[in-house]
C-alpha positions as CSV (number, residue, x, y, z in Angstrom):
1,X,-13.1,-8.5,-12.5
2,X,-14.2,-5.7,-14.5
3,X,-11.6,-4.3,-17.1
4,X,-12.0,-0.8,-17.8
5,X,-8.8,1.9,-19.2
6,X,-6.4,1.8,-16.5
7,X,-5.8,6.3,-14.9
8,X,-2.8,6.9,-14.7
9,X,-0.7,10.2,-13.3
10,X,3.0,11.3,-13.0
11,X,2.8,12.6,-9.8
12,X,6.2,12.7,-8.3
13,X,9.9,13.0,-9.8
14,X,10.2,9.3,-7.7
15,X,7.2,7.6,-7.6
16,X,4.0,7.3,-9.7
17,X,0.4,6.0,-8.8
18,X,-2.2,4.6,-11.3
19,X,-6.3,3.2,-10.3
20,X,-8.1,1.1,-12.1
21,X,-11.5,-0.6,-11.2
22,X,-10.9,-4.2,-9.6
23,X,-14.2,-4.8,-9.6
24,X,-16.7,-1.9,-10.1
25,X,-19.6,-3.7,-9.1
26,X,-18.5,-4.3,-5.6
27,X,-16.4,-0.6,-5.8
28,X,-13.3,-1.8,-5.5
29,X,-10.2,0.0,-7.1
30,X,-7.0,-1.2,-7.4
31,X,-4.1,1.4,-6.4
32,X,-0.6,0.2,-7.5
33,X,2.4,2.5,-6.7
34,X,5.9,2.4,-9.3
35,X,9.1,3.6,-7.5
36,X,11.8,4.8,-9.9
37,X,14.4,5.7,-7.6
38,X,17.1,3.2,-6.7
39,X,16.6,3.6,-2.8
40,X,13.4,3.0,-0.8
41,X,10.8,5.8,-1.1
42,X,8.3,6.6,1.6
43,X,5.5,8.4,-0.1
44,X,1.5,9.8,1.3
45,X,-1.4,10.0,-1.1
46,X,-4.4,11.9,-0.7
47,X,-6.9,11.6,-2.8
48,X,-11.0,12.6,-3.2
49,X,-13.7,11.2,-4.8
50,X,-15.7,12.3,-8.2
51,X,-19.4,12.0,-8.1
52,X,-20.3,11.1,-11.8
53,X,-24.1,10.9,-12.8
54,X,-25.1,10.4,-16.5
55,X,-25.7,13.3,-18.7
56,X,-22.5,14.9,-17.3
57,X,-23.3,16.3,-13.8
58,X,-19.7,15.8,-11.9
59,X,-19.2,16.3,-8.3
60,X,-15.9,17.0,-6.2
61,X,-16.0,15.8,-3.1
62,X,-13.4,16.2,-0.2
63,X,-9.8,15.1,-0.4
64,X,-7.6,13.6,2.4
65,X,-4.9,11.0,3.1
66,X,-5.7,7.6,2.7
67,X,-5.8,5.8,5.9
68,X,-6.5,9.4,8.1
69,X,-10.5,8.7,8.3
70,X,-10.8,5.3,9.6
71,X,-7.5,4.5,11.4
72,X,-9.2,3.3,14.7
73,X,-11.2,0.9,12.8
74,X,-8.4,-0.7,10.9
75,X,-6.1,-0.7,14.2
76,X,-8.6,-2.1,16.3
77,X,-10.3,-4.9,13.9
78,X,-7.1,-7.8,12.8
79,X,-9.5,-8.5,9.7
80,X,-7.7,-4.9,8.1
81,X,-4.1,-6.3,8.4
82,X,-3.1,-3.0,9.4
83,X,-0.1,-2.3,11.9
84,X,1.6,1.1,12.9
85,X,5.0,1.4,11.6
86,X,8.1,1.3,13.0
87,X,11.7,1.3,11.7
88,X,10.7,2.9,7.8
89,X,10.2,-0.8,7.2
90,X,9.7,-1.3,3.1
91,X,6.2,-2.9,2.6
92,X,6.4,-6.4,1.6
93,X,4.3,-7.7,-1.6
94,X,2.0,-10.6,-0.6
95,X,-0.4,-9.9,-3.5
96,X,-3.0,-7.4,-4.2
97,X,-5.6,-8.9,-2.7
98,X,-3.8,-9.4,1.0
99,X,-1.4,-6.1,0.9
100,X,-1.8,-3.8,3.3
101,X,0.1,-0.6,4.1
102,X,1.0,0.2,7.5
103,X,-0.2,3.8,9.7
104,X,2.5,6.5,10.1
105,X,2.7,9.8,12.2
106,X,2.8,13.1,9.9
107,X,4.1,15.8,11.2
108,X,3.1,19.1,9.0
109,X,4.6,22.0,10.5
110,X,3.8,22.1,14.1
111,X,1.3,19.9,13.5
112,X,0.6,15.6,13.2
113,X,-2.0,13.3,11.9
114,X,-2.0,9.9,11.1
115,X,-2.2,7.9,7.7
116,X,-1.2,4.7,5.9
117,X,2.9,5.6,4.5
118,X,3.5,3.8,1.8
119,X,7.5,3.0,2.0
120,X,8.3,1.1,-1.6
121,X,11.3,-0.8,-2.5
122,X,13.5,0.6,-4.4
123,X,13.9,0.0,-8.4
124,X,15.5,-2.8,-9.5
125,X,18.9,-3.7,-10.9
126,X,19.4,-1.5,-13.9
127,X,19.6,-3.4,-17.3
128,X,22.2,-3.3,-20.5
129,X,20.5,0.3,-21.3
130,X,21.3,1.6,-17.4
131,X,17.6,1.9,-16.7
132,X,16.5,1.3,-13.4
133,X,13.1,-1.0,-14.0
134,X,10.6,0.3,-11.1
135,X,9.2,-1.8,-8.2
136,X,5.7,-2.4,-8.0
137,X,3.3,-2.9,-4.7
138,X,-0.5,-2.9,-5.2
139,X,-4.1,-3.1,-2.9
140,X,-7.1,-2.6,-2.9
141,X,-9.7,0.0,-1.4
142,X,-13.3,-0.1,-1.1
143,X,-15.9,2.3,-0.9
144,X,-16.3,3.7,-4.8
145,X,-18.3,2.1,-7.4
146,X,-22.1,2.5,-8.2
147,X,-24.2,4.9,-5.9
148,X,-27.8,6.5,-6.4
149,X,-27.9,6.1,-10.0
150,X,-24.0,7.7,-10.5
151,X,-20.6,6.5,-10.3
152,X,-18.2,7.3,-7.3
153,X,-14.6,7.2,-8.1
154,X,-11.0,8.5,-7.2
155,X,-10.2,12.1,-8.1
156,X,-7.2,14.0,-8.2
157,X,-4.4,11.4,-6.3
158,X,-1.2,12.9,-5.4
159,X,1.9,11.4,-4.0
160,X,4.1,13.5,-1.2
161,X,7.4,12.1,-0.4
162,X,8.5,12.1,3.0
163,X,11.6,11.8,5.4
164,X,11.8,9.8,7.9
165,X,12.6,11.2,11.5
166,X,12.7,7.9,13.7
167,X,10.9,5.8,16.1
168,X,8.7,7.4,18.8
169,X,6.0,6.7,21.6
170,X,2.8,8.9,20.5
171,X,-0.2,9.3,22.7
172,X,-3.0,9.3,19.7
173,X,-6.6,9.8,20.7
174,X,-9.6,9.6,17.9
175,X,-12.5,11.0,17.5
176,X,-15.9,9.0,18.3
177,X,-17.6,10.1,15.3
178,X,-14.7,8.1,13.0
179,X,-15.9,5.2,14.1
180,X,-19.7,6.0,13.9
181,X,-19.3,7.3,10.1
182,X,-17.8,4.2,9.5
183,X,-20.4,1.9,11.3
184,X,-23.1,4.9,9.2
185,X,-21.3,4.0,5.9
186,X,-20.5,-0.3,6.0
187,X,-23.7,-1.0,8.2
188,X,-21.2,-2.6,10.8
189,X,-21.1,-2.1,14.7
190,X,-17.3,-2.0,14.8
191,X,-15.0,-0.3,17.2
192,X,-11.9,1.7,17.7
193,X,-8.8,0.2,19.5
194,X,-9.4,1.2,23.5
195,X,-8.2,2.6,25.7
196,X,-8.5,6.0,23.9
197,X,-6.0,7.8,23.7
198,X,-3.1,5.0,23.9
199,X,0.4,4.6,23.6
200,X,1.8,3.7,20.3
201,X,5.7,3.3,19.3
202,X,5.5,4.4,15.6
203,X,7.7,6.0,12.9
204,X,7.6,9.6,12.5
205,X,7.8,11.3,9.3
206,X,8.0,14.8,8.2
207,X,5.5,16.0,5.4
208,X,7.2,18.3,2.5
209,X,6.4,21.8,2.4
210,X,4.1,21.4,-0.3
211,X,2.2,19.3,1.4
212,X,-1.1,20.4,2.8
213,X,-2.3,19.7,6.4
214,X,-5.9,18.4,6.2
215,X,-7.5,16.4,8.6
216,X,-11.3,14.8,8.5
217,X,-11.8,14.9,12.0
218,X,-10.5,16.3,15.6
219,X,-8.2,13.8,16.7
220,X,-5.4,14.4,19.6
221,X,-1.6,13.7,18.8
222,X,1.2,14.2,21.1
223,X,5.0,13.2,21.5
224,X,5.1,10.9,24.3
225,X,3.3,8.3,26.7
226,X,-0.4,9.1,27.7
227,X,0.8,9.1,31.0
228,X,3.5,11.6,30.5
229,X,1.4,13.7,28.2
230,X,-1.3,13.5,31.3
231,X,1.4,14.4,34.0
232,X,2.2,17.5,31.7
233,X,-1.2,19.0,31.7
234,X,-1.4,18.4,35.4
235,X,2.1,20.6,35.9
236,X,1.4,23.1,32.9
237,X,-2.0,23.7,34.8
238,X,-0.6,23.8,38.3
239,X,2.1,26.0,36.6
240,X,-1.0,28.4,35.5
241,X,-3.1,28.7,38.5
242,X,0.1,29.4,40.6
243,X,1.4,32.3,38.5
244,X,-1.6,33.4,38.4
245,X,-2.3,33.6,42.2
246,X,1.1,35.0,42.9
247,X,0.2,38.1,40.4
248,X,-3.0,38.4,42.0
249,X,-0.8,39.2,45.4
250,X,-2.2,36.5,47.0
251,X,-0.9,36.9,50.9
252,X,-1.4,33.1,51.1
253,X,-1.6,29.9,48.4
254,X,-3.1,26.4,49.7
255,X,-0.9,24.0,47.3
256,X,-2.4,20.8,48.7
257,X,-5.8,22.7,47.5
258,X,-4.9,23.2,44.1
259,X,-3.1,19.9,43.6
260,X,-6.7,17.7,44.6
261,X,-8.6,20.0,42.2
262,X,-6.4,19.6,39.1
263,X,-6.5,16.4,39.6
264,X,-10.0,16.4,39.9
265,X,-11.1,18.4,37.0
266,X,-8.2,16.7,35.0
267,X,-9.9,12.8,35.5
């Protein structure tokens, strides 16, 4: 392990985040979270990446939450230890080395995406001087380190608490060129879970206002079963083509028709 000065920021009234380098020749960082409140926290971070070359050249490259690039990878592939969450569950501390946080559904607005939530455990049992010591939960991401004669590193963390709105079935759909930036970047050949989209019971959370909405790539995310979301389109398109023959004054409308070739164009 490499021991370099430990980054720390203050980033939320509740909770703080720190990096340090865990081993800087393999571009591992070691993220460990602090909650201060005395209840369970559930808390995002996004985060980018600095570019550093010697002589001072810096580079900012793009922030986003952790866990929203590759989460068919680490759903699909048991090696990740990564589950969806259900029931705001507080993550459990089996050591840095074997933690893993679980994926969530954001919802921003009108809008979701999916990222690792990070629910801590609430501060412990306040001591003679009434101050709540914080909980601690740790793990480790690859990915930085030493890269074409620079250093790659996190930039600019930040820590959005959310609130949790229940338990619900989601029909979450990925985009193919996740998976083939990952395989690009690791030199693997691994795959996202299948069938895509599927069905996933997972805890829904709602995103602050400050939050920004930013996702990497073009994935689908909708309340409800695949099946149900696919019975929807069917109607909502039936629903379109009828209105639309019935302000065109059609004198006559073939239903049976229009039913085979919805269904068609829809598989």
């Amino acid at each position: 392990m490499i021991s370099v000065p430990r980054v720390q920021l203050n980033l939320s009234q509740s909770v703080e985040v720190t990096w340090s380098w865990y081993d800087l020749s393999q571009g591992i960082v070691k993220w460990t979270f602090r909650n201060y409140s005395p209840k369970p926290t559930p808390v995002i971070l996004l985060r980018g990446a600095l570019y550093v070359l010697p002589g001072g050249y810096q580079q900012v490259l793009i922030n986003y939450y952790f866990g929203n690039a590759y989460f068919p990878i680490y759903v699909a592939n048991p090696q990740f230890k990564v589950k969806w969450q259900t029931k705001n569950e507080v993550l459990k501390d089996n050591g840095v080395e074997n933690n893993s946080p679980p994926l969530g559904v954001i919802k921003f607005g009108d809008k979701y995406l999916v990222a690792f939530v990070f629910v801590l455990p609430p501060a412990h049992v306040p001591g003679v001087n009434s101050v709540f010591p914080p909980s601690e939960w740790s793990m480790l991401e690859g990915g930085f380190g030493y890269y074409n004669g620079g250093i790659l590193q996190p930039y600019n963390p930040q820590v959005f608490e959310l609130t949790y709105a229940g338990d619900y079935d989601f029909c979450i759909g990925y985009d193919v060129q996740q998976v083939q930036d990952w395989d690009s970047q690791t030199g693997t050949t691994m795959q996202g879970y299948q069938p895509n989209p599927s069905t996933f019971k997972v805890s829904l959370y709602i995103a602050p206002p400050t939050a920004p909405y930013i996702e990497l790539f073009n994935n689908s995310i909708a309340e409800g079963t695949c099946s149900e979301n696919a019975c929807q389109r069917l109607l909502s398109k039936l629903k379109n083509i009828i209105n639309n023959a019935i302000s065109n004054r059609l004198t006559s409308i073939d239903y049976v028709s229009i039913v085979q070739q919805v269904i068609k164009d829809d598989g």
